[in-house]
C-alpha positions as CSV (number, residue, x, y, z in Angstrom):
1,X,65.5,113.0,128.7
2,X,67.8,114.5,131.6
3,X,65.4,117.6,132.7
4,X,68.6,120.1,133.3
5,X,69.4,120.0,129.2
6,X,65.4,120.6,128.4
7,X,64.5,123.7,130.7
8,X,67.9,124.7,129.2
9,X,67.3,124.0,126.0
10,X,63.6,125.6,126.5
11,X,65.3,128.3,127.7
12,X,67.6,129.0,124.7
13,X,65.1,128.4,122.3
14,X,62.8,131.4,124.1
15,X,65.9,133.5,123.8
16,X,66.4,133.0,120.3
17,X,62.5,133.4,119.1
18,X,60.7,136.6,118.4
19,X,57.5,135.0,119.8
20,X,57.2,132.4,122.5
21,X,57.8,129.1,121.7
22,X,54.5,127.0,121.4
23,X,54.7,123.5,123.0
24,X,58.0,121.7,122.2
25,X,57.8,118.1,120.7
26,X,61.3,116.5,121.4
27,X,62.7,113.2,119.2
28,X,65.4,111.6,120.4
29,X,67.9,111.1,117.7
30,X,70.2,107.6,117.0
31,X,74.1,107.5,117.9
32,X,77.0,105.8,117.0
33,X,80.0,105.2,118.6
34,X,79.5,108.0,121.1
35,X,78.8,109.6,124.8
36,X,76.5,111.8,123.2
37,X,72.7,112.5,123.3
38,X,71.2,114.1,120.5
39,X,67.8,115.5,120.2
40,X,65.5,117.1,117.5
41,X,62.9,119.9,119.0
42,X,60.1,120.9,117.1
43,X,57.5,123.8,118.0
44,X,59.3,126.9,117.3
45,X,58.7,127.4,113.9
46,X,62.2,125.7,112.7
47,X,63.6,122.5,113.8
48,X,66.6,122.1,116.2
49,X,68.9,119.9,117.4
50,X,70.3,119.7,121.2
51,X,73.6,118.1,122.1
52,X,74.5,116.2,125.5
53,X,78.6,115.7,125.2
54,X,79.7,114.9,128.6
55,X,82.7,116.8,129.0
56,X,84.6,114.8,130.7
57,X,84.0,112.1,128.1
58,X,84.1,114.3,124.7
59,X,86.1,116.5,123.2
60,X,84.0,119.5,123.7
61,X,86.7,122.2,122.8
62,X,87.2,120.9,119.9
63,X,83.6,120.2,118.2
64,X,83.1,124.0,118.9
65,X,86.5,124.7,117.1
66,X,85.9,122.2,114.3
67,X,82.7,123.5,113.6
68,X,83.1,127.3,113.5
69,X,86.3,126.3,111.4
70,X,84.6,124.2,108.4
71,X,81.6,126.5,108.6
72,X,83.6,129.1,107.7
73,X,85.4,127.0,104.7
74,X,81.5,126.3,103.5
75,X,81.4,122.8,105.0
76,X,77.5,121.8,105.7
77,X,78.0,121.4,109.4
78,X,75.1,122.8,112.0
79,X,75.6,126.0,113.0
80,X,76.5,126.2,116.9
81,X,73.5,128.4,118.2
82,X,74.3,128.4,122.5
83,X,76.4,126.2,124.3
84,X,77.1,125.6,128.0
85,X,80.5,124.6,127.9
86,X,80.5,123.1,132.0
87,X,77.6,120.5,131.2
88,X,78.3,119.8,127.9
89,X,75.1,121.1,126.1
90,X,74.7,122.8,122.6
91,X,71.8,123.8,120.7
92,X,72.3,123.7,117.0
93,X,70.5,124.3,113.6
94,X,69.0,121.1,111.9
95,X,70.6,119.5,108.6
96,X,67.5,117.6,108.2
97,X,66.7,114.0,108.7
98,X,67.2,112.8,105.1
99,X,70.7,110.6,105.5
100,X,73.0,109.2,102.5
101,X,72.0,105.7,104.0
102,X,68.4,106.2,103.6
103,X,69.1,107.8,99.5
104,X,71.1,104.5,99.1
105,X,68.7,102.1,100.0
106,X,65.7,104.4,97.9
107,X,67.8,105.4,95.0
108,X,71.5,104.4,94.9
109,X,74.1,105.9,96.1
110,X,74.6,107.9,92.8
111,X,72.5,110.2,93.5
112,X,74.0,111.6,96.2
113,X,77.9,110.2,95.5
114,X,78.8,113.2,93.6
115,X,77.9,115.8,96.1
116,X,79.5,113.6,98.6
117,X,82.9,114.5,96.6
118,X,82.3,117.9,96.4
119,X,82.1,118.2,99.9
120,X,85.2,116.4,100.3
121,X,87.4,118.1,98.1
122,X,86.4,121.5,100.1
123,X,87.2,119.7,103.6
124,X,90.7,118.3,102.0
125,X,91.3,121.6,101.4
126,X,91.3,122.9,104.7
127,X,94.7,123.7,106.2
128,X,94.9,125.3,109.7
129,X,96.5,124.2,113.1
130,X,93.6,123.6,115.1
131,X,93.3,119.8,113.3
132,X,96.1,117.8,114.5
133,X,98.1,114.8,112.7
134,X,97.1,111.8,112.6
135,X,100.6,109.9,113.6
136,X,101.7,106.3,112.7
137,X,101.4,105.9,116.5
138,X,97.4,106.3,115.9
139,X,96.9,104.5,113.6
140,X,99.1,101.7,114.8
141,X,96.9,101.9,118.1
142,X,94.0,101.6,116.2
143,X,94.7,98.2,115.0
144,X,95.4,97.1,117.9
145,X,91.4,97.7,118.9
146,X,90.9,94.9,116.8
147,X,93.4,92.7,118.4
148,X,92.7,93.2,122.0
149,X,88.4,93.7,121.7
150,X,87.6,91.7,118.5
151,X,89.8,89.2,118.1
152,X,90.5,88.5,121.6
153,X,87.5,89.7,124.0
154,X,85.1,89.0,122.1
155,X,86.4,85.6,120.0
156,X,88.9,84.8,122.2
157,X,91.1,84.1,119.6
158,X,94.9,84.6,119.7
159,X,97.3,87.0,117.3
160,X,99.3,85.5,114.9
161,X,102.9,86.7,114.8
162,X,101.9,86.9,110.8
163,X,99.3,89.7,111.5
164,X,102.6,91.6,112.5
165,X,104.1,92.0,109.1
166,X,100.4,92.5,107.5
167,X,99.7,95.7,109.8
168,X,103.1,97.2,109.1
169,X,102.1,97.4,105.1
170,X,99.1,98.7,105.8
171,X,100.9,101.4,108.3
172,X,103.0,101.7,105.6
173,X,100.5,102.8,102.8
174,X,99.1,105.6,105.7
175,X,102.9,107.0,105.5
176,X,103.6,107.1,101.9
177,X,100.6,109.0,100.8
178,X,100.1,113.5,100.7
179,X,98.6,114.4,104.3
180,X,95.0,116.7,104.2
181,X,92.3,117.3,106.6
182,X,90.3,113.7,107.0
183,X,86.9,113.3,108.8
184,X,87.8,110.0,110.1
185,X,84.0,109.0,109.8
186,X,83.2,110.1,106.1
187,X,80.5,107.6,105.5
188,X,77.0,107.5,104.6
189,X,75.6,107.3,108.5
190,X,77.4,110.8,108.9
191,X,76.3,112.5,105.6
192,X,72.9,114.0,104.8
193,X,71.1,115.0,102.0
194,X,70.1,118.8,102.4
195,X,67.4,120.7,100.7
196,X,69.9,122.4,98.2
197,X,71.0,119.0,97.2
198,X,74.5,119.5,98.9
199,X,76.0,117.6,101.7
200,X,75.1,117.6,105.3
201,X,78.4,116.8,107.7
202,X,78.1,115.5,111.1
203,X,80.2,114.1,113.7
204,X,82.9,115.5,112.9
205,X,84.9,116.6,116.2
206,X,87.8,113.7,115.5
207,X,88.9,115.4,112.3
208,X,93.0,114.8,111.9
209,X,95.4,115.8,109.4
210,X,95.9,112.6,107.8
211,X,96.7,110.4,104.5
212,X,94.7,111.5,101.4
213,X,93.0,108.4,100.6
214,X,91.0,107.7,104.0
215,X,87.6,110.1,103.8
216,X,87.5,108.4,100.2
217,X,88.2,105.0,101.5
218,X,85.7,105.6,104.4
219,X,83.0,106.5,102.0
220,X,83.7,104.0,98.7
221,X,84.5,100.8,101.4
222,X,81.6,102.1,104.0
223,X,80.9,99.5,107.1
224,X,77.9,99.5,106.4
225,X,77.2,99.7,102.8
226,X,78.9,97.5,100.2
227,X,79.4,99.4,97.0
228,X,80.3,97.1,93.5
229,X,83.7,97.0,92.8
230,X,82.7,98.9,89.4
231,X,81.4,101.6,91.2
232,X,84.5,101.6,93.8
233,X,86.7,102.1,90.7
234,X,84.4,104.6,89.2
235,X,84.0,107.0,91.8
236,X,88.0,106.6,93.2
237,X,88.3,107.7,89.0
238,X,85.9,110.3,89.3
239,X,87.7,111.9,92.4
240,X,91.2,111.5,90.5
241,X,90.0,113.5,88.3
242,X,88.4,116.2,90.1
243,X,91.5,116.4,93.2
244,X,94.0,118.9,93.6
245,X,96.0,116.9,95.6
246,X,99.5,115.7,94.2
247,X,98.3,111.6,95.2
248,X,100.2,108.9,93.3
249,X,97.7,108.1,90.8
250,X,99.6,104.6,89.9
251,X,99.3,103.6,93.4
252,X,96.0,105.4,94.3
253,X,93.8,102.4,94.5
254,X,96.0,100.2,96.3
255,X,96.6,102.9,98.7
256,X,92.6,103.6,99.6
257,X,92.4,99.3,100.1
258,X,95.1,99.6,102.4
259,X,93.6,102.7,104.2
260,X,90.3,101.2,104.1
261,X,91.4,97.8,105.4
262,X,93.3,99.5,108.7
263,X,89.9,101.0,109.0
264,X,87.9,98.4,108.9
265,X,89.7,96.6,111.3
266,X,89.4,99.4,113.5
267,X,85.6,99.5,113.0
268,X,85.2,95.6,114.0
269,X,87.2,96.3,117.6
270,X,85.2,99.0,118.1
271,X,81.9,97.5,117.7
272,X,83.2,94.5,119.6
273,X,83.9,97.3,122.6
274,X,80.5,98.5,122.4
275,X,79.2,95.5,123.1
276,X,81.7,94.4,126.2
277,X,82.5,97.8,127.0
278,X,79.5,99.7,126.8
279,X,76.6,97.9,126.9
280,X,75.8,98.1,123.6
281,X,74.1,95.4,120.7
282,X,73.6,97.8,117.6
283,X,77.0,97.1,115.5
284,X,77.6,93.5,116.2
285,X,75.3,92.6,113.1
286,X,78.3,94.6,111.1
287,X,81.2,92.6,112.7
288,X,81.0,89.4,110.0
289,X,80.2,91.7,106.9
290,X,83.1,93.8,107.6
291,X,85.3,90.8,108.5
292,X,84.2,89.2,105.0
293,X,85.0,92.0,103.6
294,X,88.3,92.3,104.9
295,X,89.2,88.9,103.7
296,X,88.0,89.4,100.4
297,X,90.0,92.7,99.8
298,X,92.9,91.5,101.5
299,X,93.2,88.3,99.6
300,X,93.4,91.0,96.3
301,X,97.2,91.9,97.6
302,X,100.0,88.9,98.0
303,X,101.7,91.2,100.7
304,X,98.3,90.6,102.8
305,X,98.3,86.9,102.0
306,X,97.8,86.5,106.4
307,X,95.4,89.3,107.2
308,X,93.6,87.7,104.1
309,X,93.9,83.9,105.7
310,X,93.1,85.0,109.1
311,X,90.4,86.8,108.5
312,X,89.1,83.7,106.5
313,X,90.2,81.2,109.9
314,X,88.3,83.8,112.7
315,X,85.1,83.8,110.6
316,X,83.5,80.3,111.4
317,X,84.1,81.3,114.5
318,X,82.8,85.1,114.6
319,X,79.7,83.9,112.8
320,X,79.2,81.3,115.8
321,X,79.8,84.0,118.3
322,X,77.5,86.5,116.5
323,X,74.7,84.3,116.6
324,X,75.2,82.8,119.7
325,X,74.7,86.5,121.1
326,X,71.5,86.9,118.8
């Protein structure tokens, strides 16, 4: 641990106490697709958590407007404590260490599903200038990650002209839908389980005004965590009925596949540019799931017919790369 961030954080922590703190225990905390450095301290009574965000790397400005903003709109997000803006460290109030992943794998996602919706109704509801759109451009960008870092880094596979026509429906389905605020990253790695029972939200700084379906596709079709298709279609039933939002309800679920497909794609490049790009191993076991599960979904719509069959060409090859790499 970089020894500037822990006299600070020792520091802010003796500011904030009535009584000196006792002797700090410090646990670094896991990452995804991030700069960042996270930390839990323990020894002051109440646990914390301490934030490295390299500013010239992060959005800085923008996690400490994102998270006074939802705060204030009741969304479970840790409280900003002290910050020192030029290095890029923050000290923070703990959610806990109880994620939706780990309630999954113990009890279902059920059990934790519903307040998972409640949580997302509030953050769809959000409506301020401070979260910007999420253009075509983006999203059209973000496909591409897949192209250039998945399919051709790290498979070195070509494009085909097909994927063209593929991408543009699913660009298609981002434009035709009602625009709300979107997490980008609404999925059970970001989300945990509180003592109340309500929703923790993290990682949140990327938070765009975008198409309705996406923090509901990002949750129901999570990278890492295949839901049923039952339960898919009951919980994308459960939030028709519960959303204020004027969505197409005859189109709804083909909508959320298409949003969840783009996203998915994006996902793969990006753990493809972990690995050739950073450095970094943890998501290439996701890469094959995600691309079978692209396949699968895709081969559901006839206007997907070559995402479906590419997808299905890549992954002889994928799965050879994978384990080559293993």
């Amino acid at each position: 641990m970089d020894e500037a961030l822990r006299h600070w954080s020792q520091d802010q922590l003796t500011r904030l106490s009535d009584t000196p703190p006792g002797p700090l225990q410090w646990q670094p905390l896991a990452v995804e697709a991030s700069h960042r450095r996270f930390y839990r301290v323990r020894g002051t009574g109440a646990s914390h958590v301490v934030m490295a965000s390299p500013p010239d790397l992060e959005n800085n400005d923008q996690f400490v407007t994102l998270a006074r903003l939802f705060a204030a709109h009741g969304i479970g997000v840790p409280r900003l404590l002290a910050e020192d803006a030029g290095r890029g460290f923050f000290l923070m109030t703990d959610l806990g260490d109880v994620h939706f992943a780990d309630v999954y794998a113990r009890r279902g996602p059920d059990a934790v599903l519903p307040a998972a919706l409640a949580t997302l109704h509030r953050l769809q509801a959000i409506d301020d200038p401070a979260i910007p759109p999420y253009s075509r451009q983006r999203f059209a960008d973000e496909l591409d990650i897949y192209v250039t870092w998945c399919l051709g880094a790290l498979l070195g596979e070509p494009a085909p002209d097909a994927l063209a026509e593929a991408f543009e429906h699913l660009l298609a389905a981002t434009d035709a839908q009602p625009r709300c605020c979107v997490h980008r990253d609404f999925h059970a790695r970001n989300l945990l389980l509180r003592d109340d029972g309500t929703a923790g939200v993290v990682d949140f700084q990327d938070a765009l005004r975008g198409p309705a379906t996406y923090d509901l596709a990002s949750l129901l079709r999570d990278c890492y965590y295949q839901l049923p298709e039952d339960a898919v279609a009951h919980w994308r039933d459960v939030y028709l009925q519960q959303t204020p939002l004027p969505v197409d309800r005859a189109r709804f679920a083909a909508d959320l596949d298409l949003v969840a497909l783009q996203r998915q794609l994006k996902a793969v490049g990006i753990f493809a540019r972990l690995y050739l790009r950073d450095g970094r191993d943890s998501h290439l076991c996701h890469i094959v799931p995600v691309l079978e599960r692209i396949s699968t979904l895709a081969a559901a719509y006839p206007e997907l017919r070559s995402l479906a069959e590419h997808t299905a060409a890549v992954l002889p090859s994928a799965r050879a790369r994978l384990e080559a790499l293993a």
